[in-house]
LUMDREN-267990 format. One line per 2 residues: their letters; for each residue x, y, z of C-alpha. Coordinates in nm, 2 decimals, always signed. Layout:
N
A = X/Y/Z ~ ...
***
This chain:
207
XX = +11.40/+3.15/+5.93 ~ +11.04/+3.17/+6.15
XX = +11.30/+3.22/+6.47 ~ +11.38/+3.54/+6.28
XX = +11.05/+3.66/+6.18 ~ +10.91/+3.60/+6.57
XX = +11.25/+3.83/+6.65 ~ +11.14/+4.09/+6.40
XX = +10.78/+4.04/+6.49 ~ +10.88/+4.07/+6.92
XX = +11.10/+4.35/+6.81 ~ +10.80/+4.55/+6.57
XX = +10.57/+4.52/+6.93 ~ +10.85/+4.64/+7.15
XX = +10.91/+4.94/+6.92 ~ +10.53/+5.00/+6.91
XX = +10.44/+4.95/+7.32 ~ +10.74/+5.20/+7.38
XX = +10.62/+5.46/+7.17 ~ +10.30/+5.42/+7.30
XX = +10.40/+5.50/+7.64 ~ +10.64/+5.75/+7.51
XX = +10.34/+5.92/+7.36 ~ +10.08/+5.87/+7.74
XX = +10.37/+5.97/+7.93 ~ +10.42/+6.30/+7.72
XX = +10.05/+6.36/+7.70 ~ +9.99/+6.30/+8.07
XX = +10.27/+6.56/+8.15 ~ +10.14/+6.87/+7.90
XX = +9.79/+6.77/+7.98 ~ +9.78/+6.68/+8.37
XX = +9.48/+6.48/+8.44 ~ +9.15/+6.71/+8.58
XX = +8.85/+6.63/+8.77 ~ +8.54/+6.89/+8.72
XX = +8.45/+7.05/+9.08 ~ +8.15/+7.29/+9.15
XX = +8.21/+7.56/+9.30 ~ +7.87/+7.65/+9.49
XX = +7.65/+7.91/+9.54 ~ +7.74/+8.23/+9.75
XX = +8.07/+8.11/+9.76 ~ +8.32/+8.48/+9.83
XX = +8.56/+8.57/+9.54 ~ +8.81/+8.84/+9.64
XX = +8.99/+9.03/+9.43 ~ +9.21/+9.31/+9.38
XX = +9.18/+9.53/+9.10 ~ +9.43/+9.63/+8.83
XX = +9.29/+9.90/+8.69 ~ +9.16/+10.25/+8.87
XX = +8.77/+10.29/+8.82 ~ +8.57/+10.60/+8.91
XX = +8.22/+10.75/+8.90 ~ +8.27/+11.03/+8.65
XX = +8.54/+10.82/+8.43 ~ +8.35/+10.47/+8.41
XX = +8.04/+10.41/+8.19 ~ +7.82/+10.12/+8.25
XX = +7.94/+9.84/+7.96 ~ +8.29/+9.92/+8.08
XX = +8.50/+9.64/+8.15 ~ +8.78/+9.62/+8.37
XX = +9.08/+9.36/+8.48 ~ +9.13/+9.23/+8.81
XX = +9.31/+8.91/+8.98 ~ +9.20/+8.68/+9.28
XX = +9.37/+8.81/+9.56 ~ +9.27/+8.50/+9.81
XX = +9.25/+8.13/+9.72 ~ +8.90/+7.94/+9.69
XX = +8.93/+7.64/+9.88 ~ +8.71/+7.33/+9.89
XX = +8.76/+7.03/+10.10 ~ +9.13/+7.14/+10.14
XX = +9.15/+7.15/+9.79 ~ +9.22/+7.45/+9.60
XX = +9.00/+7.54/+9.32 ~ +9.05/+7.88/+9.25
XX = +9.39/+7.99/+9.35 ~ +9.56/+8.33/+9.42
XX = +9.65/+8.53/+9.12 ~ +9.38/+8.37/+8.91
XX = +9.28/+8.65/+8.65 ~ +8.95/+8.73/+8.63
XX = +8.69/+9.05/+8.38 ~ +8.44/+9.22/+8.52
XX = +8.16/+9.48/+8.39 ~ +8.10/+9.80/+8.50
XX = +7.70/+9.77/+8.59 ~ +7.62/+10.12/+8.67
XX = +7.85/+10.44/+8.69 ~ +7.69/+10.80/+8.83
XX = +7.93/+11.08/+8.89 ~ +7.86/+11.33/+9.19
XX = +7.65/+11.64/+9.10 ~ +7.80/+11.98/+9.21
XX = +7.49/+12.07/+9.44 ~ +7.28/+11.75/+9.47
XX = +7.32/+11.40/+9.34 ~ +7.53/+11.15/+9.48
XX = +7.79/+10.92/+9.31 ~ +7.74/+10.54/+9.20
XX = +7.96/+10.26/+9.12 ~ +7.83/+9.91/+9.07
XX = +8.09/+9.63/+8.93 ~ +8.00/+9.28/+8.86
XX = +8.25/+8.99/+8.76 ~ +8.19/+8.81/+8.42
XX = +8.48/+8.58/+8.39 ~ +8.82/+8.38/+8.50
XX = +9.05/+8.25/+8.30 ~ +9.19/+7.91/+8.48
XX = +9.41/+7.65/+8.31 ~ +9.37/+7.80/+7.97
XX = +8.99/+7.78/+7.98 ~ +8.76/+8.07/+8.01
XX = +8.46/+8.06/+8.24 ~ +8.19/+8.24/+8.29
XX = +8.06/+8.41/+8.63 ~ +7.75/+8.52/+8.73
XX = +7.83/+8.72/+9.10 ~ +7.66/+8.95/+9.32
XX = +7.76/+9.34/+9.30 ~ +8.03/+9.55/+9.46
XX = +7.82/+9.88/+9.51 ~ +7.97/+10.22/+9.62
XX = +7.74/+10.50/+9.68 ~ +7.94/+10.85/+9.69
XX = +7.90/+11.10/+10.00 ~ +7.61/+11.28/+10.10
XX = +7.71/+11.63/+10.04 ~ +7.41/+11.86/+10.15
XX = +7.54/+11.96/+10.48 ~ +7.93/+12.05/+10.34
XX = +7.75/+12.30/+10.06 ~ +7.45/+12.42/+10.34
XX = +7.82/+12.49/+10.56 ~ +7.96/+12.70/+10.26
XX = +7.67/+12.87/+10.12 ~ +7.58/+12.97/+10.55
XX = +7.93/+13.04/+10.57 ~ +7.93/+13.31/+10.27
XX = +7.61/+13.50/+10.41 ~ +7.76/+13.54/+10.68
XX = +8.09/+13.67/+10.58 ~ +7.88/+13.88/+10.33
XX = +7.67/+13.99/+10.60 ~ +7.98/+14.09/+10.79
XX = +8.15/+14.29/+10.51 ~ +7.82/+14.50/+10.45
XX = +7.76/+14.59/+10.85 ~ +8.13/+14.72/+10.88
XX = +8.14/+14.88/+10.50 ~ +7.77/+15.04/+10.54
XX = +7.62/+14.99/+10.90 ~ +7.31/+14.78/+10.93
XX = +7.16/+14.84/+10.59 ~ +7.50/+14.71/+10.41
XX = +7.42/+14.39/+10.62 ~ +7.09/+14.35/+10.45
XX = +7.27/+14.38/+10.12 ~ +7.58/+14.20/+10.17
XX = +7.39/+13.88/+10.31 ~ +7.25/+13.79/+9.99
XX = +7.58/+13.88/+9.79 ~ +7.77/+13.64/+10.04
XX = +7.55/+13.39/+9.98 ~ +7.58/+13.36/+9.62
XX = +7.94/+13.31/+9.67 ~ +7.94/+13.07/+9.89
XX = +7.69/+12.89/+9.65 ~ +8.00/+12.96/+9.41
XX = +8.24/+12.81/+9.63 ~ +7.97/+12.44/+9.69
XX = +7.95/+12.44/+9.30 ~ +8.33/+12.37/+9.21
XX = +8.42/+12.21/+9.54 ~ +8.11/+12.00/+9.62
XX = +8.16/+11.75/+9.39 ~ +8.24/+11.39/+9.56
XX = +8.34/+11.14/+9.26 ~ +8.40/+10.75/+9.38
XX = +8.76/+10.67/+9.28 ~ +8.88/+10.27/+9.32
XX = +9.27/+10.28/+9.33 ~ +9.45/+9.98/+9.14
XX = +9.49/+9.74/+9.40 ~ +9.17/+9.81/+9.59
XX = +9.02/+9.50/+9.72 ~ +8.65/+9.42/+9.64
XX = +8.42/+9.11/+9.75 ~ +8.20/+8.95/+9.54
XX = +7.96/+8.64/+9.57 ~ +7.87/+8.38/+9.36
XX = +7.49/+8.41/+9.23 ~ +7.51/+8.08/+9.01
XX = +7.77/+7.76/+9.10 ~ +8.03/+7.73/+8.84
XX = +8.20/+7.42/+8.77 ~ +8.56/+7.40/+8.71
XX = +8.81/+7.16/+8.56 ~ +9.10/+7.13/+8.89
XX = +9.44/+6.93/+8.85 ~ +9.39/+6.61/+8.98
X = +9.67/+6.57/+9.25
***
């Protein structure tokens, strides 16, 4: 009778260690073991974006979607890797003035999402200034005078080119206000670089 109860007993144990490892084993495999690494300072993340931003679209608050497009290494580890998504805020957006005022874009990442977890980022900015576009519209507006200037001397001799200099410069003022603006446009896919201001520390799949 006690051989049987030490059988039952052995058996109860067996039963119990087994599904104790059943249970490790399972949780080991859904949840791979981490180790936290810090990613430091001034460290480069490079993304593309998937989403077109622009000067005169964007406002700053904005937030747009793009994905690591190069792996962060460390130690020949890989901490960050490729096709990592990651938010980012629009920090400032300016669109081009007709006649003066040049476009701004400023973009900032806030976040990654890695293993499931969200982290936050604190990076540099990706600044774009828009073209300087003084000289194209001096080029137009000079251009019209003279054309004006030209009309008036063959339409009315000398005096007509005291007249029509003025008239073609008002339309070549025209022609600088509704082709002079120069708006900042990122395609989807452009590729941006953007630093680390603050380390972030990161849970990486121990292998």
């Amino acid at each position: 009778m006690l051989g049987i109860k030490r059988n039952v007993l052995l058996g109860s144990a067996i039963v119990v260690l087994s599904a104790g490892i059943i249970t490790a084993a399972v949780t080991l495999a859904t949840h791979p073991r981490t180790v936290p690494v810090t990613v430091p300072e001034e460290t480069a993340l490079h993304v593309t974006l998937d989403q077109g931003i622009s000067s005169n679209q964007n406002r700053p608050g904005d937030h747009f979607e793009a994905t690591i497009s190069e792996p962060v290494v460390l130690n020949d580890k890989t901490v960050i890797p490729q096709g990592t998504p990651v938010e980012g805020l629009v920090v400032d957006a300016r669109p081009s003035g007709h006649l003066m005022g040049r476009a701004h874009l400023q973009l900032a990442l806030e976040s990654m999402q890695l293993n499931g977890k969200t982290y936050d980022l604190r990076t540099s900015s990706a600044y774009r200034r828009g073209g300087d576009h003084k000289k194209r519209n001096w080029a137009w507006i000079g251009g019209g005078a003279g054309g004006g200037a030209l009309i008036g001397a063959a339409a009315a001799g000398g005096k007509g080119a005291l007249i029509g200099g003025p008239i073609g410069a008002g339309a070549g003022t025209a022609v600088a206000y509704f082709t002079g603006k120069k708006d900042i446009h990122l395609r989807p896919e452009t590729r941006l670089e953007f630093r680390l201001n603050q380390p972030v520390t990161v849970d990486v799949t121990k292998g």
